[in-house]
C-alpha positions in Angstrom: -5.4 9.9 -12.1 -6.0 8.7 -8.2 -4.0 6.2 -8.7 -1.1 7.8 -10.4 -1.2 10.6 -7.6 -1.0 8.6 -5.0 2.0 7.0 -6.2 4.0 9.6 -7.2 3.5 11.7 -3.8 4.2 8.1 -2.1 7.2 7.7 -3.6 8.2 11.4 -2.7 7.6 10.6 1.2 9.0 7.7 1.1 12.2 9.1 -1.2 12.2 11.8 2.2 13.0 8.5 4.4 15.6 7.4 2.0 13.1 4.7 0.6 13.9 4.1 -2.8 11.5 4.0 -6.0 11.7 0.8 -8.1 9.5 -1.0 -10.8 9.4 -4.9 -10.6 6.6 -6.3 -13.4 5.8 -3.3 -14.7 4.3 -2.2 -10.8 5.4 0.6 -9.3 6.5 0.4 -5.6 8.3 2.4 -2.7 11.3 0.0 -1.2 12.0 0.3 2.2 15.0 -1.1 2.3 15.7 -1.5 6.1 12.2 -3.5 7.2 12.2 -5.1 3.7 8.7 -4.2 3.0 7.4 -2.4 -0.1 4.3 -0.2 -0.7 2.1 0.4 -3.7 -1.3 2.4 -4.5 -4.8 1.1 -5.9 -8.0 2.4 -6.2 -10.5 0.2 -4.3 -14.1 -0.8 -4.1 -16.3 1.2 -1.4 -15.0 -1.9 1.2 -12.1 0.1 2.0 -11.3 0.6 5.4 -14.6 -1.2 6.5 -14.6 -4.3 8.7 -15.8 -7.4 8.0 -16.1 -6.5 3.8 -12.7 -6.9 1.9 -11.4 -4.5 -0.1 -11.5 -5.3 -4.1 -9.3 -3.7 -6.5 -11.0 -1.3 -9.2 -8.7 -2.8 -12.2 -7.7 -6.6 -12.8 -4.3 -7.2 -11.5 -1.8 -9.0 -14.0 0.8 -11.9 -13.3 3.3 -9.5 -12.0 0.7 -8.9 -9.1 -0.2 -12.5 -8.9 3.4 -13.3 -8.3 3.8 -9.8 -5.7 0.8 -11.9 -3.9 2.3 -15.3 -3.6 5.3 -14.0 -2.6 3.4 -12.7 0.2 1.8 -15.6 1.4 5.0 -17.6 1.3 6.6 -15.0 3.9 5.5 -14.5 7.2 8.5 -12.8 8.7 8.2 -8.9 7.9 11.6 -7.7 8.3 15.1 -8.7 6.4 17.6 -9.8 8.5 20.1 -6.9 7.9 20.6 -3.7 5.4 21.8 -4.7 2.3 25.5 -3.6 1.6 24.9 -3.7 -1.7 22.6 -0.9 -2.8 22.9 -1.1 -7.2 19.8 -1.4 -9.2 20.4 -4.7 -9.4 20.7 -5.9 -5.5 18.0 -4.0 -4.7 15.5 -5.6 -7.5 15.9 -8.8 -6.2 15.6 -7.7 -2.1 12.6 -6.1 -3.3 11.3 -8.6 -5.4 11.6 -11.1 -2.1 10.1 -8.5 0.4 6.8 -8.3 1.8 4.3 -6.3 -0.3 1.9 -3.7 1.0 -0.9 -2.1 -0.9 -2.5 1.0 0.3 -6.1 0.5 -1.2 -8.0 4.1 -1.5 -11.6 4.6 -2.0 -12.8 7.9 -2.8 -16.3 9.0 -3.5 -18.1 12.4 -3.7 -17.4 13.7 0.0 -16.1 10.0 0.9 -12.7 8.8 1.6 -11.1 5.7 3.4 -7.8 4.2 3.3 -6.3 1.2 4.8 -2.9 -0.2 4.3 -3.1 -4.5 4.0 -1.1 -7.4 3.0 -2.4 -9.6 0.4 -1.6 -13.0 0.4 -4.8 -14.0 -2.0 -5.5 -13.2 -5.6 -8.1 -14.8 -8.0 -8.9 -13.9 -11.7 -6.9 -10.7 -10.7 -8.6 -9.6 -8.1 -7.6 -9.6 -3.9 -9.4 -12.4 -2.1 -7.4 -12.5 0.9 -5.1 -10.9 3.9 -2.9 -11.3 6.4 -3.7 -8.1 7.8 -5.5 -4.7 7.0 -5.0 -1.3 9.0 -7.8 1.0 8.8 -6.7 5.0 7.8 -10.0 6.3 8.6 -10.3 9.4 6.7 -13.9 9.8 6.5 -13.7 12.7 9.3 -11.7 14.8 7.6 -13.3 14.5 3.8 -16.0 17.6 3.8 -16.9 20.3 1.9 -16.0 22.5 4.8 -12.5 21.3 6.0 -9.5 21.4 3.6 -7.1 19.3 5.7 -7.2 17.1 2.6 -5.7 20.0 0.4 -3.4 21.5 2.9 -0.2 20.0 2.7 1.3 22.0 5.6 -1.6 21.2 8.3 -0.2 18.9 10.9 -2.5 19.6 13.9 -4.8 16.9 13.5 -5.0 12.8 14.3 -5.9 10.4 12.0 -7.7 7.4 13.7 -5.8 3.6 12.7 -6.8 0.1 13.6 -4.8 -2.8 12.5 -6.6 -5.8 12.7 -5.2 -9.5 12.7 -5.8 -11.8 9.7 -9.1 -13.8 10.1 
C-alpha cells in the first residue's frame, strides 16, 4: 500500500502544479510538462538515502521499466526545449515517453524512514544498478513515536535536510 500512496498523493501535488498524470507501460508517473522530467514511487531496500550503498528496488521491474531506464541513460540534457503546444493524450505520451525519468525510492521501517529522489540510467534482471544522480530526503529526524510531522498534513514549520550528489 506504500507504494500505491505515495503515488496517488504525488500525483495530487504535482496535479496542484499543473503536472499531469499519465501511464506509459503499465507505470504510473507525474509529467512535468515544462522541465520534461517525470516522477514515479517505489519502495526501496534499507540503502535509501544512504551514501556510498545504492538503492535497490523491493519488486523486479518489467521491460516497460527497462526501457524508462535506457531512455535515461541515452539523455543527458534534463529540460525540453520549449512547452509543448500540443497538450492531447496523445502528444503528451510521447514527450513523456522521451523525458527524463525520476524515481523517488522510499524505505520505511518500524520508526525509520528515508527518501531520495535519483535518476536511473542502470537496470539488470529488473533491478537498479546505476545513477546519474541521487538526492538525499533525509527524513529520519522527523520519523518518531513522539513527533507527528509525518501525519500532519498542514505542518509547514520545519526543514527537511537534502543533498544531491553527482553521479560516481
Amino acid at each position: 500500500m506504500a507504494w500505491k500512496d505515495g503515488t496517488r498523493r504525488t500525483r495530487e501535488l504535482g496535479t496542484l502544479k499543473g503536472w499531469r498524470r499519465i501511464d506509459i507501460d503499465q507505470v504510473p508517473w507525474t509529467l512535468d510538462v515544462n522541465s520534461g522530467r517525470k516522477f514515479t514511487v517505489v519502495n526501496s531496500n534499507d540503502a535509501a538515502g544512504i551514501r556510498g550503498r545504492d538503492p535497490q528496488n523491493r519488486s523486479k521491474k518489467g521491460t516497460g521499466t527497462e526501457r524508462t531506464v535506457f531512455a535515461n541513460a541515452d539523455q543527458l540534457n534534463l529540460a525540453f526545449p520549449e512547452r509543448p503546444t500540443d497538450d492531447s493524450d496523445d502528444v503528451l505520451a510521447d514527450r513523456a515517453f522521451k523525458s527524463v525519468s525520476w524515481y523517488l525510492f522510499v524505505y520505511a521501517e518500524g520508526d525509520v524512514i528515508r527518501a531520495e529522489l535519483s535518476c536511473p540510467v542502470g537496470i539488470s534482471s529488473g533491478f537498479f544498478t546505476e545513477f546519474s544522480e541521487r538526492i538525499f530526503l533525509n527524513t529520519d529526524q522527523f520519523a518518531s513515536p513522539d513527533n507527528d510531522l509525518l501525519t500532519r498534513d498542514t505542518y509547514t514549520d520545519f526543514d527537511i535536510p537534502v543533498e544531491r550528489l553527482p553521479a560516481t
